[in-house]
DSSP file (Angstrom, degrees, kcal/mol; ACC not computed):
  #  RESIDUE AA STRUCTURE BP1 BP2  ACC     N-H-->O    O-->H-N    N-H-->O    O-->H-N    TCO  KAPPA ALPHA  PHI   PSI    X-CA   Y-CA   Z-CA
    1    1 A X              0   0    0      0, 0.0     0, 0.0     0, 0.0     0, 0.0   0.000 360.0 360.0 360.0 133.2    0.0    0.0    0.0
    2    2 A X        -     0   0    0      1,-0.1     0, 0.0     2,-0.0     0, 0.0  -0.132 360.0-142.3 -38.3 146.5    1.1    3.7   -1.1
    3    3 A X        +     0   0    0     38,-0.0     2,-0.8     5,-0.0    -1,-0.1  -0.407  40.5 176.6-114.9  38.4    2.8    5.3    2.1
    4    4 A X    >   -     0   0    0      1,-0.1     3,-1.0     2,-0.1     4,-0.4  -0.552  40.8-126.8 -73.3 114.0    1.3    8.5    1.3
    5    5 A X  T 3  S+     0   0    0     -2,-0.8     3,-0.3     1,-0.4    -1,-0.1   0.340 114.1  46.7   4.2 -66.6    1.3   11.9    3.2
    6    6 A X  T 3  S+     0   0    0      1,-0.2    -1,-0.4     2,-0.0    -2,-0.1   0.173 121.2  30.7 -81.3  17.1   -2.0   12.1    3.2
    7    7 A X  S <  S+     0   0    0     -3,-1.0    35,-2.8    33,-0.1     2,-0.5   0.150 117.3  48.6-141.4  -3.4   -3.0    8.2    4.4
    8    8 A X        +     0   0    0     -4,-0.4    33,-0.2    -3,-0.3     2,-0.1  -0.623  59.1 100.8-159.0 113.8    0.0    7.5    6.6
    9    9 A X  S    S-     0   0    0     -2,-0.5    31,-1.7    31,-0.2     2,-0.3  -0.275  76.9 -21.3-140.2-125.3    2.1    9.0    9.3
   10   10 A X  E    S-A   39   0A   0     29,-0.2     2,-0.3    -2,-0.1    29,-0.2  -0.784  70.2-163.7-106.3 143.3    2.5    8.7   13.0
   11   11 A X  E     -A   38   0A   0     27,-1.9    27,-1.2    -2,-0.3    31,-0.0  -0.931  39.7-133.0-132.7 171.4   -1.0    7.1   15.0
   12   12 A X        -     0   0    0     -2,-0.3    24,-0.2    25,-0.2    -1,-0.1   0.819  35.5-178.5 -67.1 -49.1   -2.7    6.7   18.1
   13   13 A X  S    S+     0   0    0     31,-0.1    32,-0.1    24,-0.1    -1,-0.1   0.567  73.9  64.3  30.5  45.6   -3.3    2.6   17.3
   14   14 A X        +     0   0    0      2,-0.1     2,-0.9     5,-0.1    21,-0.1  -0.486  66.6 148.1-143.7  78.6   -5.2    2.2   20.6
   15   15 A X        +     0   0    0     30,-0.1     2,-0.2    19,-0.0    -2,-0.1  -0.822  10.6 142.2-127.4 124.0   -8.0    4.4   19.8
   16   16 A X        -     0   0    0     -2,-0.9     3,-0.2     1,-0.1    33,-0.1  -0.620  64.6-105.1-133.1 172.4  -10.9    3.0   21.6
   17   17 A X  S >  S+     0   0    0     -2,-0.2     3,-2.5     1,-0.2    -1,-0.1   0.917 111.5  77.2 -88.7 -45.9  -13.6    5.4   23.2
   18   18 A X  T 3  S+     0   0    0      1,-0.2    -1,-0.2    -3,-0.1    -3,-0.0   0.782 100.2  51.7 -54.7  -9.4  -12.3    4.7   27.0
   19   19 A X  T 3  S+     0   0    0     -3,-0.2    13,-1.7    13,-0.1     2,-0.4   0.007  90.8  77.8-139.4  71.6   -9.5    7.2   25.7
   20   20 A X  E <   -B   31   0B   0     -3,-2.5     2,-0.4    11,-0.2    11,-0.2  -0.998  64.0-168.1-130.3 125.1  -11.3    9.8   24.5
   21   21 A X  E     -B   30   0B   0      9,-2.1     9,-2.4    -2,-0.4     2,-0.6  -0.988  25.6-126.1-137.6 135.7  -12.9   12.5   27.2
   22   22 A X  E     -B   29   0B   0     -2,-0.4     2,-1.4     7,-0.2     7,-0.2  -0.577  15.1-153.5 -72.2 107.2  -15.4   15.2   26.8
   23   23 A X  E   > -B   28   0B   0      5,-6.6     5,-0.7    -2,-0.6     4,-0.4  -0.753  19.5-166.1 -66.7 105.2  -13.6   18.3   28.2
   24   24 A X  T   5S+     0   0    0     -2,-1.4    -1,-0.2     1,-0.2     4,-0.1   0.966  75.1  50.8 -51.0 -78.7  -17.3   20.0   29.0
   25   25 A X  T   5S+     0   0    0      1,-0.2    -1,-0.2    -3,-0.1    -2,-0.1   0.567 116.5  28.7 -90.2  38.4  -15.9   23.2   29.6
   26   26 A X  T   5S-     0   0    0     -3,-0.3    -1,-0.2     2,-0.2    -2,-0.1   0.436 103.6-124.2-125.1 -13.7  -13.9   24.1   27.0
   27   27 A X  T   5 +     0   0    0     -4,-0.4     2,-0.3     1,-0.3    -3,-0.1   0.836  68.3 113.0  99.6  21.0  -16.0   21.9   24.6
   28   28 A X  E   < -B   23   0B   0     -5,-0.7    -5,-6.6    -4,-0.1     2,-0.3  -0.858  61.3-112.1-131.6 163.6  -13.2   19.7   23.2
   29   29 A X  E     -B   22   0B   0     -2,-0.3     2,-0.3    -7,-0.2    -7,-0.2  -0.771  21.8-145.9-101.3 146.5  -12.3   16.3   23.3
   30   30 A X  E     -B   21   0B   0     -9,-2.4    -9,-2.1    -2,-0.3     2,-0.5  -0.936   3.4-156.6-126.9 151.9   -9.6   14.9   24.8
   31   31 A X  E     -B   20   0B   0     -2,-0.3   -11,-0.2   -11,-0.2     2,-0.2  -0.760  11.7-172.7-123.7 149.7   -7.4   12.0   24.0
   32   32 A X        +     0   0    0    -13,-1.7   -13,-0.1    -2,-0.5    -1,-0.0  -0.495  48.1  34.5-126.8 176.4   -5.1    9.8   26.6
   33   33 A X        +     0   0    0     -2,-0.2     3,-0.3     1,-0.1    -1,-0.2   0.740  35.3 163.1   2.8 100.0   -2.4    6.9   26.1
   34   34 A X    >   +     0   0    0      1,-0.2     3,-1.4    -3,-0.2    -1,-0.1  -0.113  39.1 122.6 -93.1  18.5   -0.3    6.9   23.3
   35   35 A X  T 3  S+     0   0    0      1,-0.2    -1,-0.2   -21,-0.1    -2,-0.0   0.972  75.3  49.9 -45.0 -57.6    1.9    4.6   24.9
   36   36 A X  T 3  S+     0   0    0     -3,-0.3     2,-0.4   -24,-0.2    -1,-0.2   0.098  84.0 147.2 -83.6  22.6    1.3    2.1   21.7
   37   37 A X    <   +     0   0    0     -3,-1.4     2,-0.3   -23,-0.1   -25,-0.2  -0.445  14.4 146.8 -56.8 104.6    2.1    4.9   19.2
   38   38 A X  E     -A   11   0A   0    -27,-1.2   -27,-1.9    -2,-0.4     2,-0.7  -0.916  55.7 -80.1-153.7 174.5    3.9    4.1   15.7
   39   39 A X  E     +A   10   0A   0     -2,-0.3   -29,-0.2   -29,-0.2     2,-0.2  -0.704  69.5 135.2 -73.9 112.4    4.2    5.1   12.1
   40   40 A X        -     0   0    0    -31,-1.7     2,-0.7    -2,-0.7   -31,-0.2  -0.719  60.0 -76.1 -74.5 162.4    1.1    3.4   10.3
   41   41 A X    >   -     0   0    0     -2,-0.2     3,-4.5   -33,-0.2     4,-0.4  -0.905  42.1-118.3-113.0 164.4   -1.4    4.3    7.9
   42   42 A X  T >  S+     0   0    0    -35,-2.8     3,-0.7    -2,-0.7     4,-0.4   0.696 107.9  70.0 -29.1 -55.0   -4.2    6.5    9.1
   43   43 A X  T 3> S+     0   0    0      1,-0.4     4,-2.2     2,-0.2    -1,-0.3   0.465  84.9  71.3 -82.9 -10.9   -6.9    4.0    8.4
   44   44 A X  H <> S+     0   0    0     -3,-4.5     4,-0.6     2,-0.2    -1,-0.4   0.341  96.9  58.1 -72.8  10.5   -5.6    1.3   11.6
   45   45 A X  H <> S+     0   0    0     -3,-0.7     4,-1.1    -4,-0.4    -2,-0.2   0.850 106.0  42.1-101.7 -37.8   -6.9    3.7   13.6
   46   46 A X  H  4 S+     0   0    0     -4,-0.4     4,-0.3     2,-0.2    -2,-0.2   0.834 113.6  49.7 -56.2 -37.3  -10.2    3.5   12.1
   47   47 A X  H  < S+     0   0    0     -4,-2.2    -1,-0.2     1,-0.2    -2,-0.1   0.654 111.0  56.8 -77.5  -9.6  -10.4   -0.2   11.9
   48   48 A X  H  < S+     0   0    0     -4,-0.6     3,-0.3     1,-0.2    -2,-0.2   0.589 109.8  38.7 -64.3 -23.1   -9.3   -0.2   15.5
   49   49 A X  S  < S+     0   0    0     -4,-1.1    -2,-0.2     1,-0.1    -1,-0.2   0.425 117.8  54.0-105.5  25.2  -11.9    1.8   16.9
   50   50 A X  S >> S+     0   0    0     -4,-0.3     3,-2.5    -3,-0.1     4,-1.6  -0.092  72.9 120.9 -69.4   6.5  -14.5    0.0   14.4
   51   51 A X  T 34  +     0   0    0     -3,-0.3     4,-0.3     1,-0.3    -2,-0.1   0.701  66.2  41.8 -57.8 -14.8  -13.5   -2.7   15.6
   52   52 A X  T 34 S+     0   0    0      1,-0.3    -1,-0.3     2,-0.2    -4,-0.0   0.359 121.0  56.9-107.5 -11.5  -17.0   -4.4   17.2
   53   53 A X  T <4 S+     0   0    0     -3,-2.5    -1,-0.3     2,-0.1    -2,-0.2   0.676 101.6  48.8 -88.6 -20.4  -18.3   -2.8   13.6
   54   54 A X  S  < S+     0   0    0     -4,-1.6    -2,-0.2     1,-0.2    -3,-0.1   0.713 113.8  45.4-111.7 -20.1  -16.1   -4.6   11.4
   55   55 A X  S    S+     0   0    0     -4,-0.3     2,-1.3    -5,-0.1    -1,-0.2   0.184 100.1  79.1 -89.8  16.5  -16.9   -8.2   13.1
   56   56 A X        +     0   0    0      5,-0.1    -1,-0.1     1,-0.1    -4,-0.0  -0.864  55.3 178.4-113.7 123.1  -20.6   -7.6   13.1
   57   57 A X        +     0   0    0     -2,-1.3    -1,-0.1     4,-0.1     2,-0.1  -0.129  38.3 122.0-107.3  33.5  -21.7   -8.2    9.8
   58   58 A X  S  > S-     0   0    0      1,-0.0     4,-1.5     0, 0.0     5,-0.3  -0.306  79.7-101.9 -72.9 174.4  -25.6   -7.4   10.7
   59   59 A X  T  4 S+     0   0    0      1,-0.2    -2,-0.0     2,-0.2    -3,-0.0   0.377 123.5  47.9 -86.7   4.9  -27.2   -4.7    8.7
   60   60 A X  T  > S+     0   0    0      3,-0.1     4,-3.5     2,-0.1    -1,-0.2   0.492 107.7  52.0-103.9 -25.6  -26.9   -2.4   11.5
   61   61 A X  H  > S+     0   0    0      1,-0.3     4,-1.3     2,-0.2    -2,-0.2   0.854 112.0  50.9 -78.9 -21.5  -23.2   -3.1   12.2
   62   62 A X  H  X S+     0   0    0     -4,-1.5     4,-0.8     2,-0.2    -1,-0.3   0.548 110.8  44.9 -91.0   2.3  -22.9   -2.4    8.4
   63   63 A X  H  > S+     0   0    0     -5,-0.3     4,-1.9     2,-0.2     5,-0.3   0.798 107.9  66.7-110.2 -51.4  -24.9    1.2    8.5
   64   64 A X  H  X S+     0   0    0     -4,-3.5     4,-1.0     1,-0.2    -2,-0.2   0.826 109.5  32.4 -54.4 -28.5  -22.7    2.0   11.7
   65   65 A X  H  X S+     0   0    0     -4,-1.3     4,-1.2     1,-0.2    -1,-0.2   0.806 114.7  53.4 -77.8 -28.2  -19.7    2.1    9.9
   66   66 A X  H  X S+     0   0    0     -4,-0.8     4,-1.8     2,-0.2    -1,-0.2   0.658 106.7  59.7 -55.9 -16.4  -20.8    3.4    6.8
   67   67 A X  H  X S+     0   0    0     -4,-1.9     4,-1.0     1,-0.1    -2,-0.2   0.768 110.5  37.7 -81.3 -38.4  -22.1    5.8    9.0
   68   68 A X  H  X S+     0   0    0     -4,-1.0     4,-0.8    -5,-0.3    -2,-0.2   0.629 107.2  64.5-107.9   8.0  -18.5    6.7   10.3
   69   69 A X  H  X S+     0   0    0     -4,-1.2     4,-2.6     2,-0.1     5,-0.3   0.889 106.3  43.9 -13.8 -78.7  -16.8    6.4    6.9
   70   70 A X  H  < S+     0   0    0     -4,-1.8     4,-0.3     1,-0.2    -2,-0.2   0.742 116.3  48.6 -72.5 -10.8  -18.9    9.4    5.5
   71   71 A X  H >X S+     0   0    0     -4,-1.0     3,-1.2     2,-0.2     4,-0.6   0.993 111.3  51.0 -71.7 -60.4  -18.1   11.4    9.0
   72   72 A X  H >X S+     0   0    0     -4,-0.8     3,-5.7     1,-0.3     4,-0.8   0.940 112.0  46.5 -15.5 -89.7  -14.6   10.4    8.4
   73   73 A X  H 3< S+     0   0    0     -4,-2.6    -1,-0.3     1,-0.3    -2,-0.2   0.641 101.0  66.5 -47.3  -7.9  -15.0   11.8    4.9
   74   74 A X  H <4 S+     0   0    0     -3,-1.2    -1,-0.3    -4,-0.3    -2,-0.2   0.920 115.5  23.9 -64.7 -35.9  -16.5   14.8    6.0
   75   75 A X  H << S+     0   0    0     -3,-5.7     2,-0.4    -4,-0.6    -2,-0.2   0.907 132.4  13.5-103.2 -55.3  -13.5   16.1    7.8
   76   76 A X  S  < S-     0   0    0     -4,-0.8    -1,-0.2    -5,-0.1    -2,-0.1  -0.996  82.9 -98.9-166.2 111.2  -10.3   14.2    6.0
   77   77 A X        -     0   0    0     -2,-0.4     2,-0.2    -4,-0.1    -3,-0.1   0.078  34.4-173.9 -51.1 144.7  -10.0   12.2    2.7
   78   78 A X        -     0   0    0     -5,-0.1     2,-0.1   -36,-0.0    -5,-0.1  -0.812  20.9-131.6-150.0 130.4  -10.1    8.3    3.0
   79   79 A X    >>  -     0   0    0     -2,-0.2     3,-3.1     1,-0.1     4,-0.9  -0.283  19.8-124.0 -70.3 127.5   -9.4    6.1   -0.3
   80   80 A X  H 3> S+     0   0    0      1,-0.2     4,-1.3     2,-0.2     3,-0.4   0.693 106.8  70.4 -56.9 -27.8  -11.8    3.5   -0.8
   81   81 A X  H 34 S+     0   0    0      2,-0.2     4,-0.2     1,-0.2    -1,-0.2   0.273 100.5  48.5 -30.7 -19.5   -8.9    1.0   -0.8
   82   82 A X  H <4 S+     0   0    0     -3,-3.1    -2,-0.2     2,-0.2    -1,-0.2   0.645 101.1  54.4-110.9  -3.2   -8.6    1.6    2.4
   83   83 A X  H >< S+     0   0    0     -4,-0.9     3,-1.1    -3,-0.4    -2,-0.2   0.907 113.1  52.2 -21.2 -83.5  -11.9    1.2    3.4
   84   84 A X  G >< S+     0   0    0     -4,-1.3     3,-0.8     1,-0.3    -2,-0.2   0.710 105.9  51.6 -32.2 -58.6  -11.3   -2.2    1.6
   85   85 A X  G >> S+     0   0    0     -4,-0.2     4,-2.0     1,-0.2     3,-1.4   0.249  75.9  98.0 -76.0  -1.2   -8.4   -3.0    3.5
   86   86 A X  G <4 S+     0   0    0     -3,-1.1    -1,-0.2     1,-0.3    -2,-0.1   0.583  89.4  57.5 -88.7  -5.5   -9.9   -2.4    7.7
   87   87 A X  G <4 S+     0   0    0     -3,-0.8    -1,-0.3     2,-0.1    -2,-0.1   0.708 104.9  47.5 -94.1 -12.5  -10.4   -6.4    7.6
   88   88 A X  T <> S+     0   0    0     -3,-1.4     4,-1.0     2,-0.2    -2,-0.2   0.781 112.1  50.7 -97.3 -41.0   -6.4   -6.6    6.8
   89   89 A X  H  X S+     0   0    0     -4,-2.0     4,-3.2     2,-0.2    -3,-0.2   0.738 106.0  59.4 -69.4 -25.7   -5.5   -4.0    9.8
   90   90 A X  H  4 S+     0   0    0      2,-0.2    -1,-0.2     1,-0.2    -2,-0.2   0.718 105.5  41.3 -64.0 -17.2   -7.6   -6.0   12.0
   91   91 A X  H  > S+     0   0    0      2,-0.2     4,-1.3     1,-0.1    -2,-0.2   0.700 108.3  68.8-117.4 -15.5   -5.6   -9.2   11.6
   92   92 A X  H  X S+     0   0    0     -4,-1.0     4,-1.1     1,-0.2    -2,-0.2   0.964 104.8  37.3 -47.6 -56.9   -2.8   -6.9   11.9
   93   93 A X  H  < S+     0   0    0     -4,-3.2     4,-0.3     2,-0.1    -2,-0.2   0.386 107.6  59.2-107.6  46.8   -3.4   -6.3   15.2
   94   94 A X  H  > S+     0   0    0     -3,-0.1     4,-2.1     2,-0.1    -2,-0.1   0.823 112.5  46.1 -75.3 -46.7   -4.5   -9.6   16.3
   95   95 A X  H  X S+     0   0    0     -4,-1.3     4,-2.1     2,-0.2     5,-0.2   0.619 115.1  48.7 -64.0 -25.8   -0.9  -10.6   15.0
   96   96 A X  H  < S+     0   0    0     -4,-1.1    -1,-0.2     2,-0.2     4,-0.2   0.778 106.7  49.2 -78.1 -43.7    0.6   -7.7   16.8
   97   97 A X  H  > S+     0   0    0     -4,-0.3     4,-2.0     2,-0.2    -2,-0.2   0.921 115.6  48.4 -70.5 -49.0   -1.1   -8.3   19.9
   98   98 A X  H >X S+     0   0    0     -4,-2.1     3,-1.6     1,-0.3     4,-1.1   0.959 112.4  50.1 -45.0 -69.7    0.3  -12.4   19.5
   99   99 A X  H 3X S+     0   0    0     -4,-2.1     4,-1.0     1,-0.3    -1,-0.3   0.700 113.2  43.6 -75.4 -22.0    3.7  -11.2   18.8
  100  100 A X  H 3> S+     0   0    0      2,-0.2     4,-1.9    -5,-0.2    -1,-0.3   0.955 109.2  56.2 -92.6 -38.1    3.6   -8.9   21.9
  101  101 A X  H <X S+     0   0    0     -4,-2.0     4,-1.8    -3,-1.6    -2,-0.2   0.793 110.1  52.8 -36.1 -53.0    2.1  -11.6   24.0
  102  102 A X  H >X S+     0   0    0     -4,-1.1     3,-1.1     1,-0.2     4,-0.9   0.932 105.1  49.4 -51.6 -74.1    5.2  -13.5   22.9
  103  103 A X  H 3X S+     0   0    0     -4,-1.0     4,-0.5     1,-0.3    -1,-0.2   0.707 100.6  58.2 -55.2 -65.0    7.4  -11.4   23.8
  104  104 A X  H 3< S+     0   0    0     -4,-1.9     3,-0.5     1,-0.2    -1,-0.3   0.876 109.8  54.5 -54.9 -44.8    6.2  -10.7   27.4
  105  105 A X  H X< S+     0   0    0     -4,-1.8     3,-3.2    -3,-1.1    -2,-0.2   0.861  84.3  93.9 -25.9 -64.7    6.8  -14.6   27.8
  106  106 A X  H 3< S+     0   0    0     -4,-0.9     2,-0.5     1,-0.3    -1,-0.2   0.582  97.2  18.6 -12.3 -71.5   10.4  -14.7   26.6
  107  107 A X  T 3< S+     0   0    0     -4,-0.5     2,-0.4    -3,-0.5    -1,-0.3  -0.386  99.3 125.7-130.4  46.9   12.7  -14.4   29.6
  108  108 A X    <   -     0   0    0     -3,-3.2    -3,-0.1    -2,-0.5    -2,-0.0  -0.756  63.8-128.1 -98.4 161.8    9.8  -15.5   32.0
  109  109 A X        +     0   0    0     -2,-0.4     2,-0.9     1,-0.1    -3,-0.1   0.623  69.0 128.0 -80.2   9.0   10.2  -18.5   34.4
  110  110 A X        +     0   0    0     -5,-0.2    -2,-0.1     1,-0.2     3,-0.1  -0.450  31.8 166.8 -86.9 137.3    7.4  -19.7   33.3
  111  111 A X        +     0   0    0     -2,-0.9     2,-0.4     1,-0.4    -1,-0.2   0.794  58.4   6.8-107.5 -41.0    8.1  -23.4   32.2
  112  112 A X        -     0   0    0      2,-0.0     2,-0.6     0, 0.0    -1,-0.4  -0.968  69.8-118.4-153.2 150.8    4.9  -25.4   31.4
  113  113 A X        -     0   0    0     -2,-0.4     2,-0.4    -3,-0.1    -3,-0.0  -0.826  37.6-170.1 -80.0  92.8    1.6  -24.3   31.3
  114  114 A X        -     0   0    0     -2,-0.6    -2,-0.0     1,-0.1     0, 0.0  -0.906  26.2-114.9-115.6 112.0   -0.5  -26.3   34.2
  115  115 A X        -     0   0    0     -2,-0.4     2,-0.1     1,-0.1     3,-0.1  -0.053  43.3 -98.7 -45.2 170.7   -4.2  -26.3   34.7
  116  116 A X    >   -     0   0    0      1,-0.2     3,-1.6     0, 0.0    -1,-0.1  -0.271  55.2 -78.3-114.0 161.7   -5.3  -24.6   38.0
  117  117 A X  T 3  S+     0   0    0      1,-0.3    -1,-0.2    -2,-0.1     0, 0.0  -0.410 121.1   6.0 -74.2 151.1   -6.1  -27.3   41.3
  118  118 A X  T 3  S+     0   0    0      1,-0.1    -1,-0.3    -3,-0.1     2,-0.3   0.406  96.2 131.1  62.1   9.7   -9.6  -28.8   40.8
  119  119 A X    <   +     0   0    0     -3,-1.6    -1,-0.1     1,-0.1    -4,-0.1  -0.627  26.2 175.8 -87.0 136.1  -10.1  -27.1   37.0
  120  120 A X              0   0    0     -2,-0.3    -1,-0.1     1,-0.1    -2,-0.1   0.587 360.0 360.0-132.2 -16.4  -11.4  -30.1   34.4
  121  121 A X              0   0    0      0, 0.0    -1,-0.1     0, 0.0    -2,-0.0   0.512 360.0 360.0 -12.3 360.0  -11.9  -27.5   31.3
């Protein structure tokens, strides 16, 4: 995919509504923990906070995101290609999330994986 200006720079990629807050009085929103912040394109940040739109494939899950597409597009071009693409940044960070999971493991003691006393799962 093009790495263009205009579709890809630096993003939030945990932008979920629990960090977003309505300043009441000054009438803005504000936005919290960029801790997971990296060079992307624009449009993981929309398929990460669509995410609960983008596995519901009811006719309402499909009008809420078409619904925040054209809001999108109100404010800030977005290529229909990348539209296309919001099921391909989702299993990006599924993979991301694995591969970070991994990670935290590495240089733990833990050595085998044991079900829990009396647990039959």
């Amino acid at each position: 995919m093009p790495a263009a200006e205009e579709a890809y720079g630096l993003i939030h990629y945990d932008f979920q509504t629990d960090n977003v807050f309505w300043q009441e009085k000054s009438g803005q929103l504000s936005v919290i923990d960029f801790d997971d912040s990296m060079y992307h394109w624009f449009a993981m940040d929309i398929a990460a906070a669509l995410a609960d739109q983008l596995e519901d494939e009811s006719p309402e899950g499909e009008a809420q995101l078409q619904a925040f597409v054209r809001g999108y597009r109100s404010v800030r071009p977005l290529d229909e290609a990348m539209v296309q693409a919001f099921p391909r940044f989702r299993r990006f960070a599924e993979l991301y999330s694995f591969a970070r999971l991994l990670a935290s493991l590495e240089n733990s003691e833990l050595k085998e994986a044991r079900p829990l006393s009396g647990w039959t799962g």
